[in-house]
C-alpha positions in Angstrom: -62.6 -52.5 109.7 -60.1 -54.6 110.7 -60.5 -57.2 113.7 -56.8 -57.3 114.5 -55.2 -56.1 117.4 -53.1 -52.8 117.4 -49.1 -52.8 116.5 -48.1 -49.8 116.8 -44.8 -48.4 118.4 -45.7 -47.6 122.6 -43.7 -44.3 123.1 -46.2 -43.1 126.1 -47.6 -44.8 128.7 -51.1 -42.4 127.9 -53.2 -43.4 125.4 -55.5 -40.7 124.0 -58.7 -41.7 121.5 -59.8 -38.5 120.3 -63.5 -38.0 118.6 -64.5 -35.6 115.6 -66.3 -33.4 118.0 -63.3 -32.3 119.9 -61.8 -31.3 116.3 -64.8 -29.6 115.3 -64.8 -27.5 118.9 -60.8 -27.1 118.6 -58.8 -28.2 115.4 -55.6 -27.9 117.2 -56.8 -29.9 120.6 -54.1 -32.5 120.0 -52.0 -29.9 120.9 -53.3 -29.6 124.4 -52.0 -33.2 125.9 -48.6 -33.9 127.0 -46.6 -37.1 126.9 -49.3 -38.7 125.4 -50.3 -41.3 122.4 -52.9 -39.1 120.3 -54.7 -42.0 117.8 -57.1 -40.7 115.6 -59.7 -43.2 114.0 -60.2 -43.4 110.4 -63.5 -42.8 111.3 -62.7 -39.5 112.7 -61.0 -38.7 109.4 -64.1 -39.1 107.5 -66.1 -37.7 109.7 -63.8 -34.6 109.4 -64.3 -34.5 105.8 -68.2 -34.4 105.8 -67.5 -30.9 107.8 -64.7 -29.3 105.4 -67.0 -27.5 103.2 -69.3 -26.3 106.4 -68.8 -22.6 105.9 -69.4 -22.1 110.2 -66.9 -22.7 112.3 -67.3 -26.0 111.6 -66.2 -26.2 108.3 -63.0 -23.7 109.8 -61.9 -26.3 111.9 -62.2 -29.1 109.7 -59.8 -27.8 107.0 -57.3 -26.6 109.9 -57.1 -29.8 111.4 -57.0 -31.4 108.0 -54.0 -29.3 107.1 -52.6 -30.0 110.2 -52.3 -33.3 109.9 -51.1 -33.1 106.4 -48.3 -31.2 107.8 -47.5 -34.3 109.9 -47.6 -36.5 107.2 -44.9 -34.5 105.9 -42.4 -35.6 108.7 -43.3 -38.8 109.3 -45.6 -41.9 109.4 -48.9 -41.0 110.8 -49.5 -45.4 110.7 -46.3 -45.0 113.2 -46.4 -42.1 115.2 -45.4 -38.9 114.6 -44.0 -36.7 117.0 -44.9 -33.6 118.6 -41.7 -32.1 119.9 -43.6 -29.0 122.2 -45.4 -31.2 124.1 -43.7 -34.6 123.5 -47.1 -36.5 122.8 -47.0 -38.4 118.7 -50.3 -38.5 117.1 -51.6 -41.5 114.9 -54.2 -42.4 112.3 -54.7 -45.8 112.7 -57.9 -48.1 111.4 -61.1 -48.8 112.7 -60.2 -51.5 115.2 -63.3 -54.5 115.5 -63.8 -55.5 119.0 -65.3 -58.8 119.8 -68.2 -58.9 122.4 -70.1 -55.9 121.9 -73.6 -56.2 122.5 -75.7 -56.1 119.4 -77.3 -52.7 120.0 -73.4 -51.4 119.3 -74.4 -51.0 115.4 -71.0 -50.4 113.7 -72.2 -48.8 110.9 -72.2 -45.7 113.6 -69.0 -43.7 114.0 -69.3 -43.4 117.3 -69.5 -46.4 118.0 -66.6 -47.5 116.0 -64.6 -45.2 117.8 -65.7 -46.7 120.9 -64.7 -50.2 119.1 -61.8 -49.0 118.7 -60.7 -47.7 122.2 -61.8 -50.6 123.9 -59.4 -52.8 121.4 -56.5 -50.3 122.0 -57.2 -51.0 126.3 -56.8 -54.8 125.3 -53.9 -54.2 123.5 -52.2 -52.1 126.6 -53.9 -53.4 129.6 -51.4 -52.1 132.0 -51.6 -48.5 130.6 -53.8 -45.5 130.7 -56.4 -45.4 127.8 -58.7 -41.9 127.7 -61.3 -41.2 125.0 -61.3 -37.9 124.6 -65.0 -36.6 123.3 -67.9 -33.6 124.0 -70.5 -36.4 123.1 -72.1 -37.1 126.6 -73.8 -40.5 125.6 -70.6 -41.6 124.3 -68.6 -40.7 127.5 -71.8 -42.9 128.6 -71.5 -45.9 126.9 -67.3 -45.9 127.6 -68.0 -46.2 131.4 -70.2 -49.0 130.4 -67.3 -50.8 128.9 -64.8 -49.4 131.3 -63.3 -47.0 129.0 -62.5 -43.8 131.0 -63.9 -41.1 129.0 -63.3 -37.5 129.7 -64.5 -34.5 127.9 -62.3 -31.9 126.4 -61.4 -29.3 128.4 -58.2 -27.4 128.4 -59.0 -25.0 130.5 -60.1 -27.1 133.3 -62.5 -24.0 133.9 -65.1 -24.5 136.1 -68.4 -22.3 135.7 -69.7 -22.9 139.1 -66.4 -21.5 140.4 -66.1 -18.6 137.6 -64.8 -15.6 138.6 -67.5 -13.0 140.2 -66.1 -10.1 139.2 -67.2 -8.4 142.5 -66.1 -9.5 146.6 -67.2 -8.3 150.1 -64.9 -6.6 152.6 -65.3 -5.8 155.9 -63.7 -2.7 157.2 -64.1 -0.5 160.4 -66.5 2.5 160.6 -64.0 4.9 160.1 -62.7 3.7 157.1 -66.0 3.5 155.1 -66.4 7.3 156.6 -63.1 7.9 155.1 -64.5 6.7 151.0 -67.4 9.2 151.5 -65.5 11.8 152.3 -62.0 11.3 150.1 -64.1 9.5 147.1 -61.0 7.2 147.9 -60.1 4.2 149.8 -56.6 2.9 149.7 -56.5 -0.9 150.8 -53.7 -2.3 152.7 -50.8 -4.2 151.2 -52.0 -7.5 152.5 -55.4 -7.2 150.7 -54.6 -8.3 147.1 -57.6 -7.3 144.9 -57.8 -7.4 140.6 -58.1 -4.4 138.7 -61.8 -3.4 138.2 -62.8 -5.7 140.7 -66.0 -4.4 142.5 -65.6 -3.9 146.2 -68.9 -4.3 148.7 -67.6 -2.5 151.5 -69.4 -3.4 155.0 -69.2 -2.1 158.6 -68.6 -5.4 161.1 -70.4 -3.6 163.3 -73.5 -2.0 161.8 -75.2 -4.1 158.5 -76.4 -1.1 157.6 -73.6 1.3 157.2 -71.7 0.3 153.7 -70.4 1.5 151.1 -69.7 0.3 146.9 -67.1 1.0 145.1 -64.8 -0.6 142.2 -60.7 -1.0 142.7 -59.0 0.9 140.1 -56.0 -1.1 138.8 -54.4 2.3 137.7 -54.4 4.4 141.2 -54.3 1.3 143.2 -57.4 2.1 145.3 -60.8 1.8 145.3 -62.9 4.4 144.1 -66.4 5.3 143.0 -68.9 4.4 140.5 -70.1 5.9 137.6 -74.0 6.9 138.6 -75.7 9.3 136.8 -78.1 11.5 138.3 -80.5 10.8 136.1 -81.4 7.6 134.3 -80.3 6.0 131.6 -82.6 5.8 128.7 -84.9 5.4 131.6 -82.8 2.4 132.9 -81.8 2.9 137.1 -80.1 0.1 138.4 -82.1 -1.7 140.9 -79.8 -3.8 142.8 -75.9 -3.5 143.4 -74.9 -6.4 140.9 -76.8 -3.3 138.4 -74.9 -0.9 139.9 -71.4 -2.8 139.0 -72.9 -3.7 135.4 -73.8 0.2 134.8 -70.5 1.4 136.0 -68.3 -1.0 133.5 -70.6 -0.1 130.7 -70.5 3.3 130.9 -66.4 4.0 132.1 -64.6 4.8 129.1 -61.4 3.0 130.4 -63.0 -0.4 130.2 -62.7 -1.0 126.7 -64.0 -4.9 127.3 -66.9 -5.8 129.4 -68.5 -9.3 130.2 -72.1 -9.4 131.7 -73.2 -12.9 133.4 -76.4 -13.7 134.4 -79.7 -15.3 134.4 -82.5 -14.5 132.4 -84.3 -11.4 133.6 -81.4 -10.0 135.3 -81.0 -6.9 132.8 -77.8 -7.8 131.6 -78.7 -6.5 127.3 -81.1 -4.3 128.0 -78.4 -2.6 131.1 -76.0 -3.1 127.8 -78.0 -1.7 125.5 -78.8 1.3 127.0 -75.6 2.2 127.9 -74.6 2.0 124.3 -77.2 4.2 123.1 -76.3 6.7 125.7 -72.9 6.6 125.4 -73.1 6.9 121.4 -76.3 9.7 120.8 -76.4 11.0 124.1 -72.5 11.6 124.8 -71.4 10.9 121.0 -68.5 9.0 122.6 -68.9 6.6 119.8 -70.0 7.0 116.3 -72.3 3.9 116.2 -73.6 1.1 118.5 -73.8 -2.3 116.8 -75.8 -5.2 118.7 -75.0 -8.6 117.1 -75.8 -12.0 118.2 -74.9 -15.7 117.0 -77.5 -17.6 115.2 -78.5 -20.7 116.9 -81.7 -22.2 115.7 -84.0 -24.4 117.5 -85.4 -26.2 114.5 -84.8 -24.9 111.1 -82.0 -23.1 109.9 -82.1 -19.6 108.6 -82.0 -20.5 104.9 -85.3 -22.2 105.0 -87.0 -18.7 106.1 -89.2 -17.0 103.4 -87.5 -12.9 102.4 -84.5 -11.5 101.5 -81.6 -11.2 104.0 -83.0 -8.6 106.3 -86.4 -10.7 106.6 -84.6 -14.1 107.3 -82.4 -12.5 110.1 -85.6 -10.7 111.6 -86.5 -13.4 113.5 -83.2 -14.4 115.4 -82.5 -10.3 115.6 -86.1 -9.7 117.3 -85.2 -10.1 121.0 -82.5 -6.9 120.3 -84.9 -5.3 118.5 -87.7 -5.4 121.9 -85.2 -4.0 124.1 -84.4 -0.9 121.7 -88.4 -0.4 121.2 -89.0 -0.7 125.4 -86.0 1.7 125.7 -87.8 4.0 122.7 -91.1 3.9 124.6 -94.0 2.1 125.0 -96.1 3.8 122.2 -96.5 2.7 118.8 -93.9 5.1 117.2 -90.9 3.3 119.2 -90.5 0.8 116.0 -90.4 3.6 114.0 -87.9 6.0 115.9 -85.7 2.5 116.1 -85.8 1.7 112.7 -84.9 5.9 111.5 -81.7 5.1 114.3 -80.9 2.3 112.0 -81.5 4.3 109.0 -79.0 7.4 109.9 -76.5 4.5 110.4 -76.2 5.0 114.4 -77.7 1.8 115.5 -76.9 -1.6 113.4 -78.3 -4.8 114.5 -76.6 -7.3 112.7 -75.5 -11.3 113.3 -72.0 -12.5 113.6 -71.7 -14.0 110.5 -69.5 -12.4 108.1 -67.7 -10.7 111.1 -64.6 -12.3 110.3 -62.2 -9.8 108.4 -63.5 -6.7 109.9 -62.1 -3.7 111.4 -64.6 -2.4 114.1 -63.2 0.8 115.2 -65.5 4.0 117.1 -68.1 1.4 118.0 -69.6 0.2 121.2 -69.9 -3.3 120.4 -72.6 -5.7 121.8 -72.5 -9.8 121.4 -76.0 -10.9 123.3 -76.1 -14.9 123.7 -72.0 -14.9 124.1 -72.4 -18.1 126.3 -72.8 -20.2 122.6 -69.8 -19.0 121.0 -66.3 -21.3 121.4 -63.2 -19.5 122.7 -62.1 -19.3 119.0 -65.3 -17.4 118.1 -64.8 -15.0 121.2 -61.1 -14.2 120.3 -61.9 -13.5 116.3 -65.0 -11.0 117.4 -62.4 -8.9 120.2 -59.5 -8.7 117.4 -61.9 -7.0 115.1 -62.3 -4.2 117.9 -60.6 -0.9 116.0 -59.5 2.0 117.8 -62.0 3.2 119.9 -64.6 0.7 120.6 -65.6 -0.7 123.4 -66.9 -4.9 123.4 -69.3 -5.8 125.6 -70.5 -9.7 126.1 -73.0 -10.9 127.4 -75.1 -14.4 128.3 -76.5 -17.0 130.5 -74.2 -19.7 131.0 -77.4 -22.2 131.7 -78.7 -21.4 128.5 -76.3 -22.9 125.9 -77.9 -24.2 122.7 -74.4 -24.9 120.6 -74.4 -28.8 120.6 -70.3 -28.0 120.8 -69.9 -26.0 124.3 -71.3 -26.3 127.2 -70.8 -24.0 130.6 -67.1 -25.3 131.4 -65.4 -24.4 128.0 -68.2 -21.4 126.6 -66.2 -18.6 125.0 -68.0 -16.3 127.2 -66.6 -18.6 130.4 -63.3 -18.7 128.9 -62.8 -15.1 127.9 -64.2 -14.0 131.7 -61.2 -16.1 133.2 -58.5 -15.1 130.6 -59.3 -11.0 131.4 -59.7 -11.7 134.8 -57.7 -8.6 137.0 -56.6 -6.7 133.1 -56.3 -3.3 133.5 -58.7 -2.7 130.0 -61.2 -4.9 131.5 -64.0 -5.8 133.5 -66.8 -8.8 134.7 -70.0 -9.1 136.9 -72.0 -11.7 137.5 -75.5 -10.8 138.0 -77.7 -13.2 140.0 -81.2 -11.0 140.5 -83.7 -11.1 138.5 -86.0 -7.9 137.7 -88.0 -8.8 134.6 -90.7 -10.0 136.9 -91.6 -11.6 139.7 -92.9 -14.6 137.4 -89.3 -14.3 135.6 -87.7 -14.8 138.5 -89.7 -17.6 139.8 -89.0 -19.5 136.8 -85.5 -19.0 136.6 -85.4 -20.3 140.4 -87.2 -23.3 140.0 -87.5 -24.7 136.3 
């Protein structure tokens, strides 16, 4: 580490510091800045290399940015900047940089704080300037205010969850006109009122509470129409509130081919999902198969540690699918069995989202529970792999994100909500009621 002070060219009056975990959650993220200094740490480097034979996404990211950067090495000095003519930022790899003063709790031996060594050298070097670490490591972003080092985390998107996009709104309209959707199945909105396509409409009377109407705006005819609502259940599912009602009528209408469910725990978003799937494949035979898949995020242990073959290993993480196909079976003894012959005649496949990467999906309706833990990355390789014919359905609790990497603002499942916002192939609800129970519910409330 050396305890000199840096020399390096000033083409931009922002300096950037950027930390292994933004790499590891985005390998091209230096791509995202503008007119800015990009300085990656050697430390950075090697922490990089500890991830490149990771075979998650991890390891993914690590060789990309690796190659990256090699590519830059090609055109330049990385010691002196080399430039990125898109966004007019240049990008260093520069030492460690020793700062005197640091307390001795700083141990340096840590990367992190080595890094933070390092930006508080690079604000002495350019006092007058703007110096950002860049990192998803909340203690660090901690420590920087400590030392006065503005530390942001990365987010490209600038995505808010709080602010997240609904997927329903509430209009009020005269008497007449709510008359007039009973009667044509129809209502066509006025020019002024700009809504997205498959956006879920809660019609009200301003002058009676009690005289309203739901519907969903149909991008296609340019008016609101009707939901989907069977007459009878839905593998014994009836929605029980109008944020179900929304949720069954995406599931179930064939022209949305992507689908993103939202919502607290206990608010029926997989088993709403899951039903729908078996309906719409053995029921209707719309599909050929329904496959539920989830990531694999363990609390403790990782999978490999678990006694079995493959299928034992995964029955644990798979187990919360496999209760909501057994309560939609029945509530006898025989529902494991009649799920696991489903399983057997190749119509129902619960599998996790490992080796996903390279497949064609196609006929399918396509369920990813625990979406909120994937990265935007994750979310776009899973949709590509949707063949002709299949429907994707996503769905998560935003508050209940267990990848050290994401968190609410930059989830895949927040991301791809906003990027399909008002598309014609897609739609979103948000569901805020609980049903599970009132104990669910009470929990969800107030832990």
């Amino acid at each position: 580490m050396t305890t000199n002070k840096l020399t390096f060219p000033n083409h931009c009056s922002r300096k950037i510091i950027m930390d292994t975990n933004v790499i590891l959650f985005d390998a091209i993220a230096i791509n995202k800045f503008r007119s800015a200094d990009i300085y990656i740490p050697f430390s950075v480097i090697e922490e990089v290399d500890r991830f490149k034979r990771d075979l998650g996404e991890n390891g993914r990211n690590a060789r990309q940015f690796s190659r990256f950067i090699d590519v830059l090495r090609s055109k330049g000095a990385l010691g002196q900047g080399v430039p990125l003519e898109k966004t007019a930022s240049y990008v260093y790899v520069i030492p460690d940089v020793r700062f005197e003063g640091l307390p001795i709790e700083m141990d340096l031996i840590k990367a992190d704080n080595r890094i933070l060594a390092t930006a508080l050298a690079l604000q002495k070097t350019f006092p007058a300037q703007s110096v950002e670490l860049i990192t998803k490591d909340i203690n660090l972003r901690i420590k920087a205010d400590v030392f006065g080092v503005k530390a942001k985390d990365y987010d490209p998107e600038n995505t808010q969850f709080e602010d997240m996009y609904t997927g329903f709104k509430e209009m009020e309209l005269q008497p007449e006109d709510i008359d007039s959707f009973y009667r044509n199945k129809y209502f066509v909105v006025p020019e002024t009122t700009k809504l997205l396509a498959n956006q879920y409409i809660i019609m009200k009377d301003s002058s009676n509470p009690n005289h309203s109407a739901i519907g969903r705006y149909s991008g296609k005819e340019e008016r609101i129409v009707p939901l989907i609502s069977p007459v009878d259940s839905i593998w014994g599912i009836h929605p029980r509130n109008v944020e179900q009602s929304f949720a069954l009528d995406c599931l179930l209408n064939d022209e949305i081919l992507f689908a993103t469910l939202v919502g607290k725990a206990g608010t029926g978003k997989t088993l709403m999902a899951i039903a729908a799937g078996l309906y719409k494949t053995l029921d209707e035979g719309h599909f050929q198969r329904l496959l539920v898949s989830r990531p694999i995020f363990p609390m403790g242990r990782d999978i490999g540690y678990l006694p079995g073959d493959v299928e034992q290993k995964l029955n644990p993480w798979m187990q919360p699918i496999f209760d909501n196909v057994e309560y939609l079976m029945g509530a006898d003894k025989k529902a494991a069995g009649r799920a696991q012959e489903l399983i057997n005649q190749g119509m129902l496949n619960i599998e996790p989202l490992t080796y996903i990467r390279g497949r064609s999906i196609p006929n399918q309706f396509l369920i990813v529970d625990e979406a909120q833990n994937l990265t935007p990355h994750e979310i776009k390789t899973i949709i590509t792999r949707a063949g002709q014919g299949t429907k994707v359905v996503l769905t998560g609790d935003c508050y209940q994100i267990d990848n050290p990497y994401v968190d609410s603002a930059n989830s895949g499942l927040t991301y791809s909500v906003e990027r399909f916002k008002g598309q014609v192939l897609s739609a979103h609800v948000t569901l805020t009621k609980g049903e599970r129970s009132e104990l669910a519910e009470m929990a969800a409330n107030i832990l």
